[in-house]
C-alpha positions as CSV (number, residue, x, y, z in Angstrom):
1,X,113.4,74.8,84.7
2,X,115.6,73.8,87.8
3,X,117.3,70.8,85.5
4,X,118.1,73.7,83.0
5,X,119.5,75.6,85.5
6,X,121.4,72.7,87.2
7,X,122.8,71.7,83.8
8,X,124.2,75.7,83.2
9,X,125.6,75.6,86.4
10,X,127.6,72.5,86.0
11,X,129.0,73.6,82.9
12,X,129.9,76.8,84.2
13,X,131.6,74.5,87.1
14,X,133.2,72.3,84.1
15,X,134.5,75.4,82.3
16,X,136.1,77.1,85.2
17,X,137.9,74.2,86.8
18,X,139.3,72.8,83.4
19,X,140.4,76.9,83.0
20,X,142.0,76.4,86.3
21,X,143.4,73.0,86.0
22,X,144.9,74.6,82.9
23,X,146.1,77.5,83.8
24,X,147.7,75.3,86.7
25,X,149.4,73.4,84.3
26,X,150.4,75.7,82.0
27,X,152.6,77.3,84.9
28,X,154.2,73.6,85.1
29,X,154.6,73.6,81.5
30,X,156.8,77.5,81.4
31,X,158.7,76.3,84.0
32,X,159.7,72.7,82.9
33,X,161.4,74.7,80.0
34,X,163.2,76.8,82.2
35,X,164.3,74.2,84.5
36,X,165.1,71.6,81.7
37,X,168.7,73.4,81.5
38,X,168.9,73.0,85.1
39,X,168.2,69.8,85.3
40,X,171.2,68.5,83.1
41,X,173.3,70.4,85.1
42,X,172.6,68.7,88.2
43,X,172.7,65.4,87.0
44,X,176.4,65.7,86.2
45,X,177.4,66.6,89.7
46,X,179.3,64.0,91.5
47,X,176.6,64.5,94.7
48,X,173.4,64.0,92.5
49,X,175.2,60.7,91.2
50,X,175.9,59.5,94.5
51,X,172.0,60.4,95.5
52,X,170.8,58.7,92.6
53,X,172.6,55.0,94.0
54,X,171.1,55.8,97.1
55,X,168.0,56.0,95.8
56,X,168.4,52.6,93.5
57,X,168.7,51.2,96.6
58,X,166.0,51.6,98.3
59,X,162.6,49.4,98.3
60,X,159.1,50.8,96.2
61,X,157.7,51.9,99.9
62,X,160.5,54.3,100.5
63,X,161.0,55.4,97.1
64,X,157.1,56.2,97.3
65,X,157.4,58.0,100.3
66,X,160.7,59.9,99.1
67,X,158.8,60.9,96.3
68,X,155.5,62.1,98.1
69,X,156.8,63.9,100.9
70,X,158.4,66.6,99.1
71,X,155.3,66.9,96.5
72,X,153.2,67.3,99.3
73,X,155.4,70.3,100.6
74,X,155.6,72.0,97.3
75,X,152.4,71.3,95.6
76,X,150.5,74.0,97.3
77,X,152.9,76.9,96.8
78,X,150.2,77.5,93.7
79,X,147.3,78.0,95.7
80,X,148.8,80.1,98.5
81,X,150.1,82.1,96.0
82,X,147.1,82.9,94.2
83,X,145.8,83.5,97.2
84,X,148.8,86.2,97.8
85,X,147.9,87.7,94.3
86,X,144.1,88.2,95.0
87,X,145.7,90.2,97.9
88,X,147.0,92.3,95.8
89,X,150.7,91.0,97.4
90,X,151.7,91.1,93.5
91,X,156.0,90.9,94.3
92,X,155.6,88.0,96.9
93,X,152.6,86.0,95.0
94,X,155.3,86.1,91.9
95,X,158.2,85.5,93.7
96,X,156.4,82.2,95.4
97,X,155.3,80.8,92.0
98,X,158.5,81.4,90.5
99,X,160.9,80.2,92.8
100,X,158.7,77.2,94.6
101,X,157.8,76.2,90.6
102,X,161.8,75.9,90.1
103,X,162.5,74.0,93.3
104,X,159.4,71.4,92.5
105,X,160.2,70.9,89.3
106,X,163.4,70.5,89.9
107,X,163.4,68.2,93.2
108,X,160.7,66.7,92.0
109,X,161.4,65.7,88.5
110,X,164.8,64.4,89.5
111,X,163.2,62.1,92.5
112,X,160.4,61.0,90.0
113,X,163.1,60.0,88.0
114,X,165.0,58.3,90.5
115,X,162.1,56.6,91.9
116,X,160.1,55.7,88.8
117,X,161.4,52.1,88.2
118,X,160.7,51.4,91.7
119,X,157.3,52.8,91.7
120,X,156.3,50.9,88.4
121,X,156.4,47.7,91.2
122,X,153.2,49.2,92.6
123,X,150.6,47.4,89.7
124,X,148.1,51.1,91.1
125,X,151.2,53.5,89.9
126,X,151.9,51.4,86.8
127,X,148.2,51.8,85.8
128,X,148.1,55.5,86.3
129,X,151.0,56.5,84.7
130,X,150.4,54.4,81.5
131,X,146.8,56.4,81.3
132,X,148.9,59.6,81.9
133,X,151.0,58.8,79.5
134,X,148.2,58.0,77.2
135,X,146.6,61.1,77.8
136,X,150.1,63.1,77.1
137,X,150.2,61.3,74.0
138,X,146.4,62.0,72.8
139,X,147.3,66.2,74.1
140,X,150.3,65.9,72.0
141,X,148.5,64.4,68.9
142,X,145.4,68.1,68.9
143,X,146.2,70.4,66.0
144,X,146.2,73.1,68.6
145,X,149.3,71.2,70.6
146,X,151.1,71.6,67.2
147,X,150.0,74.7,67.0
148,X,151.4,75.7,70.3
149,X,154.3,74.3,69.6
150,X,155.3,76.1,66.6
151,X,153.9,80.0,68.3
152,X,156.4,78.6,71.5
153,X,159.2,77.5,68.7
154,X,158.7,81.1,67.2
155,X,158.8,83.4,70.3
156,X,161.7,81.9,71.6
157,X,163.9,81.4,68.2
158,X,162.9,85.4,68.1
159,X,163.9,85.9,72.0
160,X,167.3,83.8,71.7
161,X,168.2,85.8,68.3
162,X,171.7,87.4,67.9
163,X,171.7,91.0,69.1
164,X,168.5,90.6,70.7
165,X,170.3,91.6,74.2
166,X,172.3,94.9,73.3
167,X,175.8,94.8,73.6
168,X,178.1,97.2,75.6
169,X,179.3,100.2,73.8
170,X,182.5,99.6,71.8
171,X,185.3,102.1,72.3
172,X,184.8,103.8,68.6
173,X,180.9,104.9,69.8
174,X,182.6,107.9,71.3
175,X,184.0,110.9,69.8
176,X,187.4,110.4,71.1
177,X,187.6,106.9,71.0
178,X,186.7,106.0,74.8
179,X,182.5,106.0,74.3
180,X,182.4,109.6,75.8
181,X,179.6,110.2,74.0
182,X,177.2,108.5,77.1
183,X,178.4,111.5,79.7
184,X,175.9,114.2,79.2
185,X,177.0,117.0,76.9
186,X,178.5,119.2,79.9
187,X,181.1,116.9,80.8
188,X,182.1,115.7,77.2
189,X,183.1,119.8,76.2
């Protein structure tokens, strides 16, 4: 009876820290779309050009360090905001995710970038990123990935579609040619 109860309640421990750690990463995954655009901006200022010699530059122990120090800033903007949110601080737990998820992904991408060749140096970094890669690959190969893929496809061809944002009234909406037909009735007569 107690190994049946031990086994429950390390599934139930399985089931809600892979909910978590995807729910965790789904956030990542929103906002890597949102800050891809970003991103390619950046890159083609002069400055972010000029960081990323600098960065070529340095050895794989700096570059490591560049990298980690700013990931362990970031990183737990997550947590702290759940925390905010199970505060019921709704405005300030959503603020924190959204902008501190734009400023990691940003910084961070672009440093990972940067720093990646140097890193691959370190034979522990080259090891883990070839089996996160593998597992990226093995994710990207479910049927429900594809799935995902096409529902994300769909909502955003339908949220990017022509006159989906309304335009501002043209000048024949009105009766006399200037839109008066938006001032209320009294001051139209």
């Amino acid at each position: 009876m107690t190994n049946r109860i031990i086994r429950v309640l390390r599934y139930a421990g399985r089931a809600i820290l892979l909910t978590v750690a995807f729910l965790y990463f789904l956030i990542d995954l929103i906002f890597f779309s949102i800050v891809r655009p970003i991103r390619r901006r950046l890159m083609a200022l002069k400055w972010v050009r000029r960081l990323r010699e600098w960065v070529s530059a340095l050895n794989r122990y700096a570059s490591l360090v560049l990298l980690l120090v700013p990931w362990l800033i970031l990183e737990p903007i997550k947590p702290i905001a759940f925390l905010l949110f199970a505060r019921k601080h709704h405005f300030a737990a959503t603020s924190l995710i959204v902008a501190g998820e734009i400023i990691k992904l940003t910084l961070f991408e672009q440093l990972f970038d940067m720093t990646k060749p140097k890193l691959m140096n370190f034979h522990w970094f080259a090891l883990s990123y070839g089996r996160w890669r593998t597992a990226i690959e093995y994710l990207r190969s479910l049927p429900v990935w594809h799935r995902m893929l096409r529902w994300y496809r769909t909502v955003r061809a339908w949220a990017l579609r022509p006159g989906r944002i309304p335009s501002p009234p043209s000048q024949s909406d009105g009766e006399d040619g200037h839109g008066s037909n938006y001032l209320p009735r009294s001051k139209r007569d």
